[in-house]
C-alpha positions as CSV (number, residue, x, y, z in Angstrom):
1,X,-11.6,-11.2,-20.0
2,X,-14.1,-13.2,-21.8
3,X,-14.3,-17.0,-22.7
4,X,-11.9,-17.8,-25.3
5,X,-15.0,-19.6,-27.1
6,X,-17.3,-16.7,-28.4
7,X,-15.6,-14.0,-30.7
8,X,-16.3,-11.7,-33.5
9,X,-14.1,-10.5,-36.4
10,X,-14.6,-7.9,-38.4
11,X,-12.3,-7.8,-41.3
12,X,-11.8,-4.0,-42.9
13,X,-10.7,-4.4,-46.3
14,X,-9.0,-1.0,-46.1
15,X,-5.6,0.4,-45.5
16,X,-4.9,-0.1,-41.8
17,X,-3.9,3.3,-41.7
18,X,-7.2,4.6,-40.5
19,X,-5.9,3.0,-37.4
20,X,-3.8,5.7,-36.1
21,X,-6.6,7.9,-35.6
22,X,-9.7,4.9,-34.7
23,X,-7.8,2.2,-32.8
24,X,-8.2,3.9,-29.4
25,X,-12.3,4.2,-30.3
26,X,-12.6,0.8,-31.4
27,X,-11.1,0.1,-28.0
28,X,-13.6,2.2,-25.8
29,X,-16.6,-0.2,-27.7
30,X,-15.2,-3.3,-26.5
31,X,-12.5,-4.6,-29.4
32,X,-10.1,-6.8,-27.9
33,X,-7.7,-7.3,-30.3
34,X,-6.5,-5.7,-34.0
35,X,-5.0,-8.3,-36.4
36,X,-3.4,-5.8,-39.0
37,X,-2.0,-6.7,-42.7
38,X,-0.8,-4.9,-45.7
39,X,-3.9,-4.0,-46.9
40,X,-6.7,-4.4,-44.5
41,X,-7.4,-5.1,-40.6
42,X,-9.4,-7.4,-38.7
43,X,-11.1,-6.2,-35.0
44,X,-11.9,-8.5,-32.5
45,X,-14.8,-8.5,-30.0
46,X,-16.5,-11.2,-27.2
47,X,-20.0,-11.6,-28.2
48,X,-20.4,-10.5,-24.8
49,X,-19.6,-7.1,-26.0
50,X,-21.0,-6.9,-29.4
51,X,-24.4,-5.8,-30.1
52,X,-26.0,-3.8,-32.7
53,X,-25.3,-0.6,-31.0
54,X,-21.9,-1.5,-31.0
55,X,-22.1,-2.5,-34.5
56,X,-23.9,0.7,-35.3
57,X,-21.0,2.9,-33.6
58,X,-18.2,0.6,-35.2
59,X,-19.7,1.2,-38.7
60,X,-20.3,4.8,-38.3
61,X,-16.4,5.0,-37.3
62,X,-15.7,3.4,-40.3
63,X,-18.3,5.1,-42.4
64,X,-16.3,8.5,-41.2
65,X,-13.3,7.1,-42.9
66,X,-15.2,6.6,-46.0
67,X,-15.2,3.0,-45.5
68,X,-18.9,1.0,-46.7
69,X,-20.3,-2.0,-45.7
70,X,-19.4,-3.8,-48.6
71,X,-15.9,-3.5,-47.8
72,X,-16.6,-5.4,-44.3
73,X,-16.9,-9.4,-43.6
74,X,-17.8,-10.6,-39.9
75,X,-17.3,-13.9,-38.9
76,X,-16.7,-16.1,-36.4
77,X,-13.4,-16.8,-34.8
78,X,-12.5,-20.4,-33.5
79,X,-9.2,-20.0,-30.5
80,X,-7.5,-21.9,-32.7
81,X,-7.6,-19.6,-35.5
82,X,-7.1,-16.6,-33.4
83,X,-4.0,-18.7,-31.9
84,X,-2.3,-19.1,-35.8
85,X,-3.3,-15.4,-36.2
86,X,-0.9,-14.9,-33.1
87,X,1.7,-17.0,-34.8
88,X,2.2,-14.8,-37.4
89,X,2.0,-11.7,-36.0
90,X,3.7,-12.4,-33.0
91,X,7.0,-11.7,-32.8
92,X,9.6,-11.2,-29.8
93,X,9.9,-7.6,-29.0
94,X,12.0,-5.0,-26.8
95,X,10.1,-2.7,-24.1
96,X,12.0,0.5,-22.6
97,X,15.7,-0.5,-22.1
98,X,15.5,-4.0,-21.3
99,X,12.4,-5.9,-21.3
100,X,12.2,-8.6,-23.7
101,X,8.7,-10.3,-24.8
102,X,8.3,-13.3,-26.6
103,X,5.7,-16.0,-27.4
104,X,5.3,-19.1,-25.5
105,X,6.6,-20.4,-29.3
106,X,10.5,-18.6,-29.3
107,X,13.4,-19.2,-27.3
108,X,15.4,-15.8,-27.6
109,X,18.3,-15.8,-25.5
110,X,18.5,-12.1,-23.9
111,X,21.9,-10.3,-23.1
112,X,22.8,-10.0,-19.7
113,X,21.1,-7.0,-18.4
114,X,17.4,-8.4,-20.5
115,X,14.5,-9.5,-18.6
116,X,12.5,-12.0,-21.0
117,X,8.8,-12.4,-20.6
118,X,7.1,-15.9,-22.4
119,X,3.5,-14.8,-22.8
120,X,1.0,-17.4,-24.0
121,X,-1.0,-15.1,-25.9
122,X,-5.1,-16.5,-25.1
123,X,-6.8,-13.0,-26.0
124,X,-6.3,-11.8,-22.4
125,X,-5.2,-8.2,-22.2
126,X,-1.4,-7.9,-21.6
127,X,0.7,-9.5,-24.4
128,X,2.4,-6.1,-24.2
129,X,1.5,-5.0,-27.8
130,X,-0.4,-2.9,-26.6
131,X,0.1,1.5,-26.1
132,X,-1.1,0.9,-22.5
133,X,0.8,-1.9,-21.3
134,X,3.9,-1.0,-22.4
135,X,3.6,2.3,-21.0
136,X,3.6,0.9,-17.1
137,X,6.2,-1.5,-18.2
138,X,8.2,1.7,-19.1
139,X,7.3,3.1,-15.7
140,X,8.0,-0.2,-14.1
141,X,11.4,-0.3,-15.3
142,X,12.2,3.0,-14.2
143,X,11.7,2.3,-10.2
144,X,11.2,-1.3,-9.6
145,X,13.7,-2.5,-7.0
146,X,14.4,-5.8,-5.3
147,X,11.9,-6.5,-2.0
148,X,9.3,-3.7,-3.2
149,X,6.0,-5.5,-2.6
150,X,3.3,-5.0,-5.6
151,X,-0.1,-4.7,-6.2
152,X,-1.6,-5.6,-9.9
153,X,-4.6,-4.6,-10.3
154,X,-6.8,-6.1,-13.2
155,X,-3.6,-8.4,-13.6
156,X,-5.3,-9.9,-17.4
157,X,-2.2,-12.3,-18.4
158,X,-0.4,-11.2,-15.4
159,X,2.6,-9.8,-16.9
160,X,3.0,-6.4,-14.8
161,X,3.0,-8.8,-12.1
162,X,5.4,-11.3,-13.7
163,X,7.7,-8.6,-14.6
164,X,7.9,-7.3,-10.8
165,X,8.8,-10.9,-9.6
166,X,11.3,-11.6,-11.8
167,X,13.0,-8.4,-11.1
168,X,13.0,-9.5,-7.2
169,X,9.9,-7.8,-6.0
170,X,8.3,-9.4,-3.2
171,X,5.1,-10.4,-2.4
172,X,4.0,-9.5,-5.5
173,X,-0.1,-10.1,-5.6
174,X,-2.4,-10.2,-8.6
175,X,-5.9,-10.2,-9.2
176,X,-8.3,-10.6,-11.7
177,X,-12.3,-10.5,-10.9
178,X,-12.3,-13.0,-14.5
179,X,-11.5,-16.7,-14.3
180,X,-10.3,-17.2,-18.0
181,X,-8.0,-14.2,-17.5
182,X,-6.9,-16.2,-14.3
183,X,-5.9,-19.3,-15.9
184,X,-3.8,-17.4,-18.8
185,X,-2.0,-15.6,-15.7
186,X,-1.3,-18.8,-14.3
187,X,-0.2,-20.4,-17.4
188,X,2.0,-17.1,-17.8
189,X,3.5,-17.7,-14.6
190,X,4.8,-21.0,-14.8
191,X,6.0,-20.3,-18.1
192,X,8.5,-17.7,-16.6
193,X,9.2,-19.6,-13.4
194,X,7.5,-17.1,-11.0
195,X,4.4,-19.4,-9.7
196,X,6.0,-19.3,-6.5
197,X,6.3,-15.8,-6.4
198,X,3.6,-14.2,-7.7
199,X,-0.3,-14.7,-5.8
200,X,-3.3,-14.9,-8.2
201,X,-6.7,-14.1,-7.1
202,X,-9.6,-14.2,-8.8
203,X,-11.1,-11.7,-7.0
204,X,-12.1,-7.2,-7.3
205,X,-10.1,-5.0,-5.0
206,X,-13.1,-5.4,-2.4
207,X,-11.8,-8.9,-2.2
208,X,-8.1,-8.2,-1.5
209,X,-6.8,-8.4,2.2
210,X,-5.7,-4.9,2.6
211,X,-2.0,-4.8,3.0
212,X,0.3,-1.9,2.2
213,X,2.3,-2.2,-1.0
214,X,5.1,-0.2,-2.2
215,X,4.0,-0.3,-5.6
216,X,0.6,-0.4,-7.4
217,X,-0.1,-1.1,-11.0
218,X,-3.6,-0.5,-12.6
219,X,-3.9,-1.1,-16.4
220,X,-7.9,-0.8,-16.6
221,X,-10.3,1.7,-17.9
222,X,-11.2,5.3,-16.6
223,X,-14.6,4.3,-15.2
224,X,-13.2,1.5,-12.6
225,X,-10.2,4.0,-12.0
226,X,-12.3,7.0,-10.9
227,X,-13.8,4.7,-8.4
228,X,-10.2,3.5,-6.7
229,X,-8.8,6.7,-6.3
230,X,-9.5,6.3,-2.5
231,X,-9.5,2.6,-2.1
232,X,-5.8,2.3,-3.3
233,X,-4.9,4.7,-0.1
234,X,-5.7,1.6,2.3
235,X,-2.9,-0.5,0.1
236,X,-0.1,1.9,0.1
237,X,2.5,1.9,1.9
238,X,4.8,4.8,3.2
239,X,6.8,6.3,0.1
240,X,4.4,4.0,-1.9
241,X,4.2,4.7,-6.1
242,X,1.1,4.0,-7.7
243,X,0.8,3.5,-11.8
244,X,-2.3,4.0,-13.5
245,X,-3.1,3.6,-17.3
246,X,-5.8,1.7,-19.7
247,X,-6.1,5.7,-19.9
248,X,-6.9,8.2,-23.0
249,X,-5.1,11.5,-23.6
250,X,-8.8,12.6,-23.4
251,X,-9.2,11.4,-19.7
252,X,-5.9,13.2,-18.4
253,X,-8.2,15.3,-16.3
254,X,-10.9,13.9,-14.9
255,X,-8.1,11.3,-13.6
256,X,-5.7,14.1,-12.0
257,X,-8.8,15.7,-10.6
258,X,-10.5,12.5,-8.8
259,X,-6.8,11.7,-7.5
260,X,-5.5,14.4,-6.1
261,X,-9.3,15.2,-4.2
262,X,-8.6,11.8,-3.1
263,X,-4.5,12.2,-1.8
264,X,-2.5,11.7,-4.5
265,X,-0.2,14.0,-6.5
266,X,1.3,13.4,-10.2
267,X,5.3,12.7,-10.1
268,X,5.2,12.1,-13.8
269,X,2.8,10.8,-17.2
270,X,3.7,9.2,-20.4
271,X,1.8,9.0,-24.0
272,X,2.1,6.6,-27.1
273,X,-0.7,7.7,-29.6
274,X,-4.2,8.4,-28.0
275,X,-2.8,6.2,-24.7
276,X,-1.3,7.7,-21.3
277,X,-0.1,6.4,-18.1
278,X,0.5,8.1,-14.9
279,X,2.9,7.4,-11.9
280,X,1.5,9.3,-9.1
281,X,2.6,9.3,-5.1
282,X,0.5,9.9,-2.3
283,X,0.7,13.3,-0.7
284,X,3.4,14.3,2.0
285,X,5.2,11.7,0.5
């Protein structure tokens, strides 16, 4: 996560539908966000991020799609723009069979059986829009139980971890090695009542106090996942499930291969678009 201070737009004057097949590449150079309309598309970067060579790749993407420069504007985005941006685009939506979002802004009552999360959408990762969260939020909903102690890895805006407490889990620990994305996981927390339940740490995995967890969640990128395979073993418990995405079709392999060298076995994956996640236990178990 990335001070909410320094970001780039890019706004495509071209049908978003270009989308389906570039999103998940605009993603892999850095883009943090896609404001999309009815007739064009704006992608986000930290100026952190954003160099020419990115600029170079992101135009030749678009250039492959026929799209020229003239049909491009960058500018810069002030948080309080991006926050309006978020106001209309925003809206509450459903996850799996029960899982609710909404901004910090609604106040939808849920049905009995609903969990609701209140996100306070500050350009951290994990609003739930998008293919990646959603996908261990899926998983999530399909063995998450009452006392399982979890793990969020790369917690972003902390809702994996929020989700888990307010379904009962406990200890639920997050981390984060970015202090912005810290203080929107915060924020998230109190929104939805769990401060006391969930532990933030700014901190890598290096940093954790290795307990064993029932469950793990991971939403972060291939590279930092190859080189946890191992480490996660030391936080597992017995019978422990471990959730992995932030993944590409593309990187279904070299994933099941460094994980399964490493002790763990695949129970079952999911895909939305170019996006997977995996739910894998460790071996003998």
């Amino acid at each position: 996560m990335i001070n909410q201070n320094n970001w780039i737009g890019i706004t495509v004057n071209h049908s978003p539908e270009i989308l389906e097949e570039l999103s998940a590449q605009f993603f892999l150079l850095g883009c943090q966000g896609i404001n999309e309309q009815a007739d064009c598309f704006e992608l986000v970067f930290s100026t952190n991020d954003f160099n020419e060579k990115t600029k170079s790749k992101v135009l030749d993407l678009l250039k492959s799609k026929n799209v020229e420069k003239e049909n491009l504007q960058l500018s810069t985005i002030e948080p309080e723009n991006w926050n309006e941006n978020w106001k209309v685009n925003f809206q509450t939506f459903r996850i799996g069979q029960n899982i609710i979002i909404q901004p910090d802004w609604e106040n939808y009552q849920a049905k009995a059986k609903g969990t609701v999360i209140t996100i306070a959408p500050k350009m951290a990762f994990g609003t739930g829009h998008h293919e990646t969260t959603r996908l261990i939020l899926e998983l999530m909903e399909d063995i998450i139980e009452p006392g399982m102690s979890v793990l969020d890895a790369g917690t972003g805006s902390a809702i994996l971890a929020i989700y888990a407490a307010m379904k009962n889990a406990a200890p639920v620990v997050a981390f984060d090695n970015d202090p912005e994305a810290m203080e929107n996981a915060e924020e998230n927390c109190s929104l939805n009542g769990v401060s006391a339940n969930v532990k933030l740490l700014c901190s890598d995995l290096a940093g954790i106090e290795t307990k064993q967890y029932d469950l793990i969640v991971a939403n972060i990128n291939r590279n930092v996942l190859l080189q946890l395979a191992t480490q996660f073993l030391s936080y597992s418990a017995p019978g422990n499930h471990l959730i992995l995405s932030g993944l590409l079709n593309s990187d279904y392999n070299d994933i099941l291969e460094a994980y399964k060298a490493a002790g763990w076995h695949l129970i079952k994956s999911r895909q939305q678009g170019e996006w997977m996640s995996l739910l894998m236990k460790m071996n003998n178990e």
